[in-house]
N, C-alpha and C positions, 0 to 999 in steps of 0.2 A: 504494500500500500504506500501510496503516496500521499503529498498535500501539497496544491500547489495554489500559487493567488497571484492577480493581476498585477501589471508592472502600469495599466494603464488606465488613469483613472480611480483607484483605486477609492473606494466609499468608506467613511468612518462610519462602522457599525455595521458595513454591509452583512448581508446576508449571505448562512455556512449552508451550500448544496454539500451531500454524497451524491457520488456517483459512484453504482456499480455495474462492471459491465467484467467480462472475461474476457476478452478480446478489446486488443491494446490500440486499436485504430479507431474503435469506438469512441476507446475510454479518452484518447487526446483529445477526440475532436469536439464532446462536448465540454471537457474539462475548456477546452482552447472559449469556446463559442460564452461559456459562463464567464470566464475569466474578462473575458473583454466585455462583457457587460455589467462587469464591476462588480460580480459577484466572487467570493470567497470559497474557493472548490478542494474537496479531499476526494481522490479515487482511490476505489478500493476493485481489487482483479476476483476477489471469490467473496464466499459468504462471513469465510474465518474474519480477512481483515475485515469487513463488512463492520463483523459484530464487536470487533477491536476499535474500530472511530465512533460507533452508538456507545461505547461506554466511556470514550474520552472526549467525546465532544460534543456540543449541542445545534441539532441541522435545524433547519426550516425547511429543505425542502431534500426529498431524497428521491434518484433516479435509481430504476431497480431494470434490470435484463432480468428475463425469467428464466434463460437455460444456463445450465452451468455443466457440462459432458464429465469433465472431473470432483462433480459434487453431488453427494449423495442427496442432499437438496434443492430445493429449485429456487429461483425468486417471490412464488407465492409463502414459503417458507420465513424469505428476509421480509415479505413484509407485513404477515403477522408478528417478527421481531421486532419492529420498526413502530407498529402499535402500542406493544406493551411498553417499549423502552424508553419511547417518546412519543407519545400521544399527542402531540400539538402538531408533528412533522408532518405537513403533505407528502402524500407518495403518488408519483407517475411510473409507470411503468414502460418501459421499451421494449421492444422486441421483434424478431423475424419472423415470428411463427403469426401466421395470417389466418390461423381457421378460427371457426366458431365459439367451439367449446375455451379458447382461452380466452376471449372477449367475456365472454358467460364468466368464467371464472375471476374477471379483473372487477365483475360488475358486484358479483355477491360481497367479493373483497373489500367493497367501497371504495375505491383507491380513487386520486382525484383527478387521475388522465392517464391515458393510454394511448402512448405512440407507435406504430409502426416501422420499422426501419424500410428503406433510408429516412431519418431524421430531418423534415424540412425546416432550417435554421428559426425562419421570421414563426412559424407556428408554432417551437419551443418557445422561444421566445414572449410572445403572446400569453402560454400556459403558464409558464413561471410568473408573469407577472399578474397571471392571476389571481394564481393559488399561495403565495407569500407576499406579506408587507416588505415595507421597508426604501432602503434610496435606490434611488435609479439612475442609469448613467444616459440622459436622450438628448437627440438634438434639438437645441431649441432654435429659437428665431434668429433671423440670422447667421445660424451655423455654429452660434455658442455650443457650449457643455451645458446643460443644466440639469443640476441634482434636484429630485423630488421624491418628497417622503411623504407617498399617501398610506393612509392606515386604509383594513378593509373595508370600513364603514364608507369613509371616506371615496373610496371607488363603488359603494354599490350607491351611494347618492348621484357620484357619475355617469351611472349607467341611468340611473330613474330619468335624471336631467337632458340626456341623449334621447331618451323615448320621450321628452313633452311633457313632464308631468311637473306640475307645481309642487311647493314649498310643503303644502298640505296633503297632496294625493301622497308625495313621496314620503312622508311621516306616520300616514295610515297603511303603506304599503311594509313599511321599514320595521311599522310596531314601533316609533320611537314617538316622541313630544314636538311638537313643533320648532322651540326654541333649541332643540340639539339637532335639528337639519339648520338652522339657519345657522348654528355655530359652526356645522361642517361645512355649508357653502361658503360660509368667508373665510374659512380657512383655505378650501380650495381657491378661491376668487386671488386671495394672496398667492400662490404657490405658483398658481398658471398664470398669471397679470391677468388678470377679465374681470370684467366687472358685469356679469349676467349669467345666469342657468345656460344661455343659448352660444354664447360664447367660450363657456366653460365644458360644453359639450362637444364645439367646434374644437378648440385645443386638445381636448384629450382623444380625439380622434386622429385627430392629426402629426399627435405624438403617440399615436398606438396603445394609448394606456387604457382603450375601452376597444369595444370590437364595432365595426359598422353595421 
């Protein structure tokens, strides 16, 4: 097992991905692909060191291969470990095998994505920042860096605000109070520079941090 972390851009506080993968072409490229987006990456090549970086460290989000040909385990294995050992960790799952029954399998699991290989970049991409808070490395206007730390809340008023819906549809949809949507849109309002739900829905589209 490795650890490795970005030379570029780096985020204070960012966000620790696993990655496990057996096969070492995998495991650089998403290592590489996290790394430059500012995220904090450990790979691990089997289940052993797997379960060696769940007891020394603490992930937000873990990518799991489900085949492992020299392990008496599989990846549904690491991520009922990944459960109990960190309960808060999102788990995605990758993998080759394209039939049914593992979909079925990934589904009872709960796990909170499931990708296919080959791994299209901007669609991990996309998933990670769904599935974990925290800062983000995007481009902003004019071609700047800009860092942005939306919490989950935070991005599901995004989404509400992307469909149309007011300050009060979104607080009966959210199950929250009216005055704690209005405290998360000015928070967003600061973060993105906008001064409106409609603008605020414009930017984060435009910066990929919601889906169209």
């Amino acid at each position: 097992m490795q650890g490795e972390h970005s030379d570029n851009h780096v985020i204070a506080n960012g966000e620790h991905i696993l990655v496990v993968d057996d096969d070492i072409l995998t495991r650089n490229y998403l290592s590489l692909l996290l790394q430059r987006w500012g995220y904090q990456v450990v790979v691990a090549s089997d289940l052993s060191s797997a379960r060696k970086a769940l007891h020394k460290s603490k992930f937000s989000l873990t990518l799991i291969d489900l085949m492992y040909p020299d392990d008496d385990a599989s990846g549904y294995d690491l991520v009922d470990m990944v459960r109990v050992e960190q309960p808060e960790c999102a788990v995605m799952i990758i993998t080759s095998d394209h039939s049914a029954e593992t979909a079925v399998e990934a589904i009872r699991l709960h796990v909170d994505d499931y990708f296919l290989k080959p791994v299209v970049a901007e669609e991990l991409l996309h998933a990670v920042r769904r599935h974990i808070g925290g800062c983000y490395n995007l481009e902003g206007k004019d071609g700047e860096i800009a860092i942005f730390n939306l919490t989950q809340r935070e991005r599901a008023v995004l989404e509400m605000f992307h469909k149309g819906c007011t300050y009060k549809e979104t607080a009966r949809v959210l199950g929250c109070g009216l005055a704690t949507v209005q405290t998360h849109a000015k928070n967003l309002y600061r973060k993105l520079g906008v001064h409106s739900r409609s603008e605020a829905a414009h930017e984060a589209l435009r910066l990929h941090l919601i889906k169209s």
